[in-house]
py3Dmol code that shows the C-alpha trace and the ligand (Angstrom):
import py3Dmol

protein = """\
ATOM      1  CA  UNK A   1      92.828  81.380 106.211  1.00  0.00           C
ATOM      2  CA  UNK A   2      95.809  80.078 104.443  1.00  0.00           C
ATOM      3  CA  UNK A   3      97.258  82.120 101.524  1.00  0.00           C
ATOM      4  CA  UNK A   4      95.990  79.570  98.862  1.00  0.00           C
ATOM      5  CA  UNK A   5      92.602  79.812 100.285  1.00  0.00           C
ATOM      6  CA  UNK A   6      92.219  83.816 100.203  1.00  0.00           C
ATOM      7  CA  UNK A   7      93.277  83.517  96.502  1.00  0.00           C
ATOM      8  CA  UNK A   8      91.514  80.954  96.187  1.00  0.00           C
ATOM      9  CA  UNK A   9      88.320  83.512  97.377  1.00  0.00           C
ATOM     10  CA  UNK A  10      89.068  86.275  95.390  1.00  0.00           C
ATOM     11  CA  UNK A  11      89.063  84.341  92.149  1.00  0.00           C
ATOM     12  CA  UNK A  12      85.585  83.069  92.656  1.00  0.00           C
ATOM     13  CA  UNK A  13      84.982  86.814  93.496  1.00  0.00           C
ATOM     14  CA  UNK A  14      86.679  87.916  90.577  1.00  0.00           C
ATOM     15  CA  UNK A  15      84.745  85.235  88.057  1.00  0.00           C
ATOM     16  CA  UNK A  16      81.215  86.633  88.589  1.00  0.00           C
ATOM     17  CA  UNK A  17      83.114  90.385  89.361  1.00  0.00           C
ATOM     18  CA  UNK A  18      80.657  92.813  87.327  1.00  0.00           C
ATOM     19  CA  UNK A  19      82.956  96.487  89.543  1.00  0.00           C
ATOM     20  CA  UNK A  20      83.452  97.292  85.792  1.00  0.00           C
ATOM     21  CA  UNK A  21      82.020  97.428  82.070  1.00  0.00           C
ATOM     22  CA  UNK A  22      85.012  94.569  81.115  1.00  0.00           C
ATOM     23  CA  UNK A  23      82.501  92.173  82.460  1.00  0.00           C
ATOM     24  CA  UNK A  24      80.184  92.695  79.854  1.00  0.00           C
ATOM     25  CA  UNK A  25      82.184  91.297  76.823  1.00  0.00           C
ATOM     26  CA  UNK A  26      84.254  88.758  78.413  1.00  0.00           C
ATOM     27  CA  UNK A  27      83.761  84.891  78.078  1.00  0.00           C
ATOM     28  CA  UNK A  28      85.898  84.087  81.149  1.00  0.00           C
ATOM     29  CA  UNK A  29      87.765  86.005  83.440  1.00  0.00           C
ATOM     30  CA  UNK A  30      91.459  85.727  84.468  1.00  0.00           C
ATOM     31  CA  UNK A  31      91.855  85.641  87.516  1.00  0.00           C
ATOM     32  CA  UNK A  32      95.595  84.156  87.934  1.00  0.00           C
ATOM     33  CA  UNK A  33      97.407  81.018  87.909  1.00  0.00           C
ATOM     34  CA  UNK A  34     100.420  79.712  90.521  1.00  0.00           C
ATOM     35  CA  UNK A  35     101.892  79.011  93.604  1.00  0.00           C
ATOM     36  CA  UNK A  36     100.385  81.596  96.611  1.00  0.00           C
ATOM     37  CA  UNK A  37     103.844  80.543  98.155  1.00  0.00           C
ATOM     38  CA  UNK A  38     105.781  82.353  95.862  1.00  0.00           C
ATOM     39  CA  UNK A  39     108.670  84.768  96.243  1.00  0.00           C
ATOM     40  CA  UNK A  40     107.968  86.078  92.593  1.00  0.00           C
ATOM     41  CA  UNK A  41     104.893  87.831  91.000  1.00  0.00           C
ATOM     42  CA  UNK A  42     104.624  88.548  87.035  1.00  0.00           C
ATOM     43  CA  UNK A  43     102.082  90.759  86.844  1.00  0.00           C
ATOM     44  CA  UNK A  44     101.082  91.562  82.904  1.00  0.00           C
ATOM     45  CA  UNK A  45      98.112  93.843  81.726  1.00  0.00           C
ATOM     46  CA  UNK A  46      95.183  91.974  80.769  1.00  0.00           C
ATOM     47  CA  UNK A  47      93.762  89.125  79.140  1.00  0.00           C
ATOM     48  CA  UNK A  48      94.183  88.468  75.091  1.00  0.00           C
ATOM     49  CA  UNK A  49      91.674  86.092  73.083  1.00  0.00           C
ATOM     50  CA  UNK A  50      93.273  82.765  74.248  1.00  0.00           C
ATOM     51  CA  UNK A  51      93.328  83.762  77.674  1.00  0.00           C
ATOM     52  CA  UNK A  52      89.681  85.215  77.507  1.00  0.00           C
ATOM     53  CA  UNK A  53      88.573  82.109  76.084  1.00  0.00           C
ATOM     54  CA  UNK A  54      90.583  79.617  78.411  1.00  0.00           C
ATOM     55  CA  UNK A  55      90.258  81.423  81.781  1.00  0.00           C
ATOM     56  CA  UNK A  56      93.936  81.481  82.158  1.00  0.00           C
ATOM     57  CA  UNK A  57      97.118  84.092  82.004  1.00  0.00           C
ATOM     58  CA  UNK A  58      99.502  83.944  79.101  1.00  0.00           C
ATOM     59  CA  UNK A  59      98.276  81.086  77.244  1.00  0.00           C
ATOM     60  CA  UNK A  60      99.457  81.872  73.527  1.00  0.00           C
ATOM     61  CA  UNK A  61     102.481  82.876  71.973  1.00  0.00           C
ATOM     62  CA  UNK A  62     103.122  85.422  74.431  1.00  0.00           C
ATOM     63  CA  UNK A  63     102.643  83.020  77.160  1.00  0.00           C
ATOM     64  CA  UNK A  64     104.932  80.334  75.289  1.00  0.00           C
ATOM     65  CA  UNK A  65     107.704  82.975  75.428  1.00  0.00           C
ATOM     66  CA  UNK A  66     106.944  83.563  78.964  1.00  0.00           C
ATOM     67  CA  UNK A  67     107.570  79.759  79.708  1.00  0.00           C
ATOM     68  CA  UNK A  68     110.961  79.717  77.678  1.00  0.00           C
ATOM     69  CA  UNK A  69     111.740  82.995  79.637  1.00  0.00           C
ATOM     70  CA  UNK A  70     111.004  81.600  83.127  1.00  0.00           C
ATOM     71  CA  UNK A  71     112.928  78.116  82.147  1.00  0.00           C
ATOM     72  CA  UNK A  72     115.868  79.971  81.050  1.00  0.00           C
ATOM     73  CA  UNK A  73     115.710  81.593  84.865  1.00  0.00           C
ATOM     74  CA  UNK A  74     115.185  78.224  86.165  1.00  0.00           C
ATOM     75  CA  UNK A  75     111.532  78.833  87.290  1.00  0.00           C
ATOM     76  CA  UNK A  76     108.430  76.949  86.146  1.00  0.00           C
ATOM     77  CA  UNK A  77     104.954  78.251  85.615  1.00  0.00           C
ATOM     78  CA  UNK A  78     103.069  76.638  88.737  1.00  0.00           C
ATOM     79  CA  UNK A  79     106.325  77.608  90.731  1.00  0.00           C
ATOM     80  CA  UNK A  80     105.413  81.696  90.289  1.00  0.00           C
ATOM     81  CA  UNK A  81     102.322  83.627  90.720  1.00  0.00           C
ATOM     82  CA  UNK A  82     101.338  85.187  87.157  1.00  0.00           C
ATOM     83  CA  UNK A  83      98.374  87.683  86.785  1.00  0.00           C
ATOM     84  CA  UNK A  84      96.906  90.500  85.158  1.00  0.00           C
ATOM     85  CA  UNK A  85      96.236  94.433  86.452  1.00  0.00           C
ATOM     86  CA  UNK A  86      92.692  93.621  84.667  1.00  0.00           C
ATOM     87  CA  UNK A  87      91.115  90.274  84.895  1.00  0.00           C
ATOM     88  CA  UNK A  88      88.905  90.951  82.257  1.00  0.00           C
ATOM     89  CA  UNK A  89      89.728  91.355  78.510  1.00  0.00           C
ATOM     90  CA  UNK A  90      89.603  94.605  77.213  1.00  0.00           C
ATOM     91  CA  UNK A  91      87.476  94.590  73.599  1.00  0.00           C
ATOM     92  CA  UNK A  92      90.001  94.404  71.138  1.00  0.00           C
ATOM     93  CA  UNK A  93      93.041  94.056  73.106  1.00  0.00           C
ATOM     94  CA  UNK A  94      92.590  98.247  73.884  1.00  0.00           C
ATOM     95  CA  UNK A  95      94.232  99.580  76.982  1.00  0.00           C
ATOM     96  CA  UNK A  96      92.541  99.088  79.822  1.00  0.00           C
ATOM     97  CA  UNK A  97      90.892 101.990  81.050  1.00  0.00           C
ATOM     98  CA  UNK A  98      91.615 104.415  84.007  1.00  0.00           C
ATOM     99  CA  UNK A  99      88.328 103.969  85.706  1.00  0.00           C
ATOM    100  CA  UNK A 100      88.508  99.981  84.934  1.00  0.00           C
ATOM    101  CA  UNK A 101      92.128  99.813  86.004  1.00  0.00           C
ATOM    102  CA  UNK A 102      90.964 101.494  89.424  1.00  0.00           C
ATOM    103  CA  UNK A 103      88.143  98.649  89.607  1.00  0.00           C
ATOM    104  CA  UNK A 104      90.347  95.719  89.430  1.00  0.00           C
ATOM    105  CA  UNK A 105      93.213  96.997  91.517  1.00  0.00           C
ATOM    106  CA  UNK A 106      90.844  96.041  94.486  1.00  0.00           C
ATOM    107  CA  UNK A 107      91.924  92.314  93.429  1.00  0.00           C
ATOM    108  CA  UNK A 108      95.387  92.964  92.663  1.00  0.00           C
ATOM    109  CA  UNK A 109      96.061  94.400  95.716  1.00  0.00           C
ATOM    110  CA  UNK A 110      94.295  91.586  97.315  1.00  0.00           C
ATOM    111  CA  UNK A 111      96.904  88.963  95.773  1.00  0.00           C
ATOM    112  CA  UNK A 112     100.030  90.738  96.411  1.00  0.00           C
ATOM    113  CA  UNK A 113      99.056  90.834 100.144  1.00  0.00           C
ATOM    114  CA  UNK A 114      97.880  86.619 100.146  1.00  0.00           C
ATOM    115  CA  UNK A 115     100.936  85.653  98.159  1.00  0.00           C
ATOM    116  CA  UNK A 116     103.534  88.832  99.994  1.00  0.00           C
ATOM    117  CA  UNK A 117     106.341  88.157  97.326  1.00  0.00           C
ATOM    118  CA  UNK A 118     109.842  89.453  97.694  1.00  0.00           C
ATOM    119  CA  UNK A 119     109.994  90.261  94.015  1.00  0.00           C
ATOM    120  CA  UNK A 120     107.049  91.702  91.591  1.00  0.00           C
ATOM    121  CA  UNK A 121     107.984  91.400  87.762  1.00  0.00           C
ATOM    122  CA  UNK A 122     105.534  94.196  86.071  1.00  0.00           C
ATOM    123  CA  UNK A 123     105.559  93.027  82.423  1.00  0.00           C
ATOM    124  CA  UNK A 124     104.473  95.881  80.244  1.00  0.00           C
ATOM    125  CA  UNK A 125     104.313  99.806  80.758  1.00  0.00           C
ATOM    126  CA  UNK A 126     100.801  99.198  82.406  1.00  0.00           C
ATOM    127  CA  UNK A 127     102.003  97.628  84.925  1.00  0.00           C
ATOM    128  CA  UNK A 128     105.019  99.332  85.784  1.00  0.00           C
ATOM    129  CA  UNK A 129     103.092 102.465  86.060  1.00  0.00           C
ATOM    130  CA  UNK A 130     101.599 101.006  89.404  1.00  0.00           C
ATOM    131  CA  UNK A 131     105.127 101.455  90.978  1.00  0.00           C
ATOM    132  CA  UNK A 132     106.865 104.243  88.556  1.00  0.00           C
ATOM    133  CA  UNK A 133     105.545 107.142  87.619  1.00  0.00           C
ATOM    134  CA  UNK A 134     106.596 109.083  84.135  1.00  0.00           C
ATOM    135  CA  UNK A 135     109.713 106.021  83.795  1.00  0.00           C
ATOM    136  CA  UNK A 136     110.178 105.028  79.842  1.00  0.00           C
ATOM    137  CA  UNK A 137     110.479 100.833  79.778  1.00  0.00           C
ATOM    138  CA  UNK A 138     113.175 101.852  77.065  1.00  0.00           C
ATOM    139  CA  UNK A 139     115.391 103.084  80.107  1.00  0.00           C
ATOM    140  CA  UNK A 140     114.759 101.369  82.823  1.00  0.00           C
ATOM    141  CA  UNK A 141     113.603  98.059  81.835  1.00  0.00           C
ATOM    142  CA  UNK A 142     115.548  95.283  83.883  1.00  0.00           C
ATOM    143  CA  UNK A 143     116.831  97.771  86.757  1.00  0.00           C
ATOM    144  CA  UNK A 144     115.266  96.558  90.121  1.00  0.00           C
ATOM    145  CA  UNK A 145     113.867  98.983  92.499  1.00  0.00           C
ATOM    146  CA  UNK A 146     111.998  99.061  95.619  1.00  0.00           C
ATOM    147  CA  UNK A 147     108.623 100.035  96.950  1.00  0.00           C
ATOM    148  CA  UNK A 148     106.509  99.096  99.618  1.00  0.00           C
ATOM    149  CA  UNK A 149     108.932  96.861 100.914  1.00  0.00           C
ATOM    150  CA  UNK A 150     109.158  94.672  97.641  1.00  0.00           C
ATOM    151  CA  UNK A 151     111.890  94.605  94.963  1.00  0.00           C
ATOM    152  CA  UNK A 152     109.934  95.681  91.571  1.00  0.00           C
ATOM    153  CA  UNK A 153     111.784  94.439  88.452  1.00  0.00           C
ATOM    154  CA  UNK A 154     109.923  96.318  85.520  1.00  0.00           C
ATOM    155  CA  UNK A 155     110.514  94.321  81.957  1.00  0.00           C
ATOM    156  CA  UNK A 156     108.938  94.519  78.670  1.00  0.00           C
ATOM    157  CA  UNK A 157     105.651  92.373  78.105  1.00  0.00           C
ATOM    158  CA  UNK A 158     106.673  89.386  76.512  1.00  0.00           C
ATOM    159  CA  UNK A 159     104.179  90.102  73.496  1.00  0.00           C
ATOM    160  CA  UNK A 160     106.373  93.046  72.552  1.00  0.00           C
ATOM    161  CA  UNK A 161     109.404  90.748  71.622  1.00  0.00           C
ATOM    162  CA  UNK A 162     107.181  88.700  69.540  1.00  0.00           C
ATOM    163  CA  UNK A 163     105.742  91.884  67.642  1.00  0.00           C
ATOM    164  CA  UNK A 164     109.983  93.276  67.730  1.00  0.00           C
ATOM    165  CA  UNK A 165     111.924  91.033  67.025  1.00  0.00           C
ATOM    166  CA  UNK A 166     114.966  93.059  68.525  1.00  0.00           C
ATOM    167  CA  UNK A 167     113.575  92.904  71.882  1.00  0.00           C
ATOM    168  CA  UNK A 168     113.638  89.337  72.288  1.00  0.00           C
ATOM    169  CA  UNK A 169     117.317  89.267  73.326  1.00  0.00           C
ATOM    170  CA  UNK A 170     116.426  92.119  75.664  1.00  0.00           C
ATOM    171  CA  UNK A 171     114.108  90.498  77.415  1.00  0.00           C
ATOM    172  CA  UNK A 172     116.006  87.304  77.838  1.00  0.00           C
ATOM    173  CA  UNK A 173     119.276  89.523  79.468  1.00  0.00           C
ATOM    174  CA  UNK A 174     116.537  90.978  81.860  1.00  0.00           C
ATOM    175  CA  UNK A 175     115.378  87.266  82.663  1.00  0.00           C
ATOM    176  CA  UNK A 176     118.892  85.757  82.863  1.00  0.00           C
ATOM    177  CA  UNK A 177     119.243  88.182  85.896  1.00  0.00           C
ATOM    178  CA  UNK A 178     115.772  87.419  87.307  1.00  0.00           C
ATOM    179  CA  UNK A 179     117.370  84.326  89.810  1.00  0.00           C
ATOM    180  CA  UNK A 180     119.963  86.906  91.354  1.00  0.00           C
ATOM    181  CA  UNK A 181     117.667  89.364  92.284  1.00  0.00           C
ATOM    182  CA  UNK A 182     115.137  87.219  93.642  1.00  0.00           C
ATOM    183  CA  UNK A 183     117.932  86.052  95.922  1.00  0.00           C
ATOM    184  CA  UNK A 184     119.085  89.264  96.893  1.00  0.00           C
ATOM    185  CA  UNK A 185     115.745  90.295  97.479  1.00  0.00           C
ATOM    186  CA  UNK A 186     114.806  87.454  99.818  1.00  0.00           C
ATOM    187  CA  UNK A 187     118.291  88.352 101.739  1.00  0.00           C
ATOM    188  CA  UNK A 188     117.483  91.752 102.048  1.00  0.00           C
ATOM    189  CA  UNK A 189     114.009  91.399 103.353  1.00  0.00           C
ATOM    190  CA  UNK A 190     115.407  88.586 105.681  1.00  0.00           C
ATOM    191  CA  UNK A 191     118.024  91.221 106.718  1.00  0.00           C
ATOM    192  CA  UNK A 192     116.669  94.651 107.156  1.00  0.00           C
ATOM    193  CA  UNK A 193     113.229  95.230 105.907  1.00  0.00           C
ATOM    194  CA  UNK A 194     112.441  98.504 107.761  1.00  0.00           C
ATOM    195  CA  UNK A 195     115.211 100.483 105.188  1.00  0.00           C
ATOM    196  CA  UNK A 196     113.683  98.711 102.055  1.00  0.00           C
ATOM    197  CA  UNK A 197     110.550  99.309 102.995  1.00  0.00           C
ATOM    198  CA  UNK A 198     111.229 103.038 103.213  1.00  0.00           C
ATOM    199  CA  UNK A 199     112.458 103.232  99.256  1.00  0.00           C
ATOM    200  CA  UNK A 200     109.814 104.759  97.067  1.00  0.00           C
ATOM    201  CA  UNK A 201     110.263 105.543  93.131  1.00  0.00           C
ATOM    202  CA  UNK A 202     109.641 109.124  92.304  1.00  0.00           C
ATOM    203  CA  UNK A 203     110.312 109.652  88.385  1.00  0.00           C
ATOM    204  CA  UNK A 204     108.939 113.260  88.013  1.00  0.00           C
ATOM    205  CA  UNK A 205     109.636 114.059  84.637  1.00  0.00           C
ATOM    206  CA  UNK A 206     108.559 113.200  81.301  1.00  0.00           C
ATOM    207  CA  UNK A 207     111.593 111.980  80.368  1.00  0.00           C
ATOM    208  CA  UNK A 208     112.993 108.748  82.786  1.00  0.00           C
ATOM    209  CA  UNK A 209     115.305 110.581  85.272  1.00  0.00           C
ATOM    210  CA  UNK A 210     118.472 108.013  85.180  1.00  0.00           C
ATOM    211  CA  UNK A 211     120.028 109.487  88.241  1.00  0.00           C
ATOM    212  CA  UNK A 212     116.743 108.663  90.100  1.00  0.00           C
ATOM    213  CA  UNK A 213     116.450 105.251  88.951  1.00  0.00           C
ATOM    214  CA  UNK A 214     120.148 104.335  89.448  1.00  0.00           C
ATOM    215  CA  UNK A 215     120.163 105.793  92.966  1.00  0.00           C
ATOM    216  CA  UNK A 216     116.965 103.307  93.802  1.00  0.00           C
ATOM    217  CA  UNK A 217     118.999 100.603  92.135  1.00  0.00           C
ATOM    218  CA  UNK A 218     120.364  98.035  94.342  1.00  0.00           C
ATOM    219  CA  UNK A 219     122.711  96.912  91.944  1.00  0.00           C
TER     220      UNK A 219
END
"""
ligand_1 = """\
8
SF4
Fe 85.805 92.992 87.770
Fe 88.355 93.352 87.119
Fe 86.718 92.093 85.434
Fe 86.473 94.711 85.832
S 88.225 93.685 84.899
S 84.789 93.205 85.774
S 87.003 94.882 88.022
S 87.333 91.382 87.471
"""
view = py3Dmol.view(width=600, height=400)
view.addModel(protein, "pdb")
view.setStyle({"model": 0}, {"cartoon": {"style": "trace"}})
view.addModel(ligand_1, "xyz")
view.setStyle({"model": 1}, {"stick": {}})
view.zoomTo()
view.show()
């Protein structure tokens, strides 16, 4: 089965999913949107009210910032893979919950492996968590690492430049760098991927150890 064709499977799986109580007050479910040939995944946290009513990731004014942001990189929406950690929307734009977070991982997980990028971009401190634990976005937002033989780029979600204001140029330094490390993450991969596959994140403490992050760094 080709890549496009297992994603292609767990979306219908994920539009009738009911592994969690999110299916009970959604109108449509998210399932992701993009190329499943890909070096670059943007994985946000979960569906708003235009996505929930359209059936598709990052549809209003957050996702118009995510399409300036990905121009200004030189990428284009159907060239990237773009998805949620919850396919569902949570009532009310909440957090998703641990127990639904678990649920829907099952289909994450299931997409990284189809599409195998060289780069994941976690947008959001939900997101990030699923590769750093205890690391403040504040700190190390922008500041590639690996795991699991991937290059994880954790940046802020694109909704929280639109709510502060003085994140926006934030986010666009983080994206002007996005085309550099996607290239020295496919030449590292192509290179030696038994050493990058053996970096793992550990952030232990409550506050983001610097010294940890900056020794995962590649750069
Ligand atoms: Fe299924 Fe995920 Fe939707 Fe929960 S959020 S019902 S696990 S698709």
């Amino acid at each position: 089965m080709s890549s496009e064709e297992t994603l292609n499977e767990i979306a219908q799986q994920i539009v009738v999913c009911t592994r969690c109580k999110l299916h009970l007050s959604r109108k449509k479910a998210v399932p992701g949107a993009g190329s499943a040939k890909t070096a670059v995944m943007f994985i946000g946290e979960g569906p708003g009210f235009h996505e929930n009513e359209q059936g598709l990731p990052f549809v209003g004014q957050a996702g118009q910032f995510l399409d300036e942001l990905l121009s200004q990189a030189g990428l284009l929406r159907e060239d990237v893979f773009i998805t949620n950690v919850v396919k569902c929307r949570p009532p009310g734009n909440r957090d998703p919950q641990p127990e639904e977070l678990e649920a829907c991982r099952y289909y994450l997980d299931r997409q990284i492996e189809a599409i195998n990028p060289d780069v994941i971009v976690t947008l959001g401190r939900i997101s990030m968590s699923y590769y750093i634990n205890n690391g403040k976005i504040s700190s190390i937002h922008g500041k590639p690492i690996w795991f699991d033989n991937r290059m994880i780029v954790p940046m802020f979600h694109p909704a929280a430049a639109l709510h502060q204001p003085s994140l926006r140029e934030v986010v666009m330094d983080d994206f002007a760098k996005l085309p550099d490390q996607i290239q020295k993450a496919k030449d590292a991969r192509r290179q030696n991927p038994e050493v990058v596959s053996q970096s793992q994140p550990v952030l232990d403490d409550d506050e983001p150890d610097e010294n940890s992050v900056e020794q995962l760094s590649l750069f």
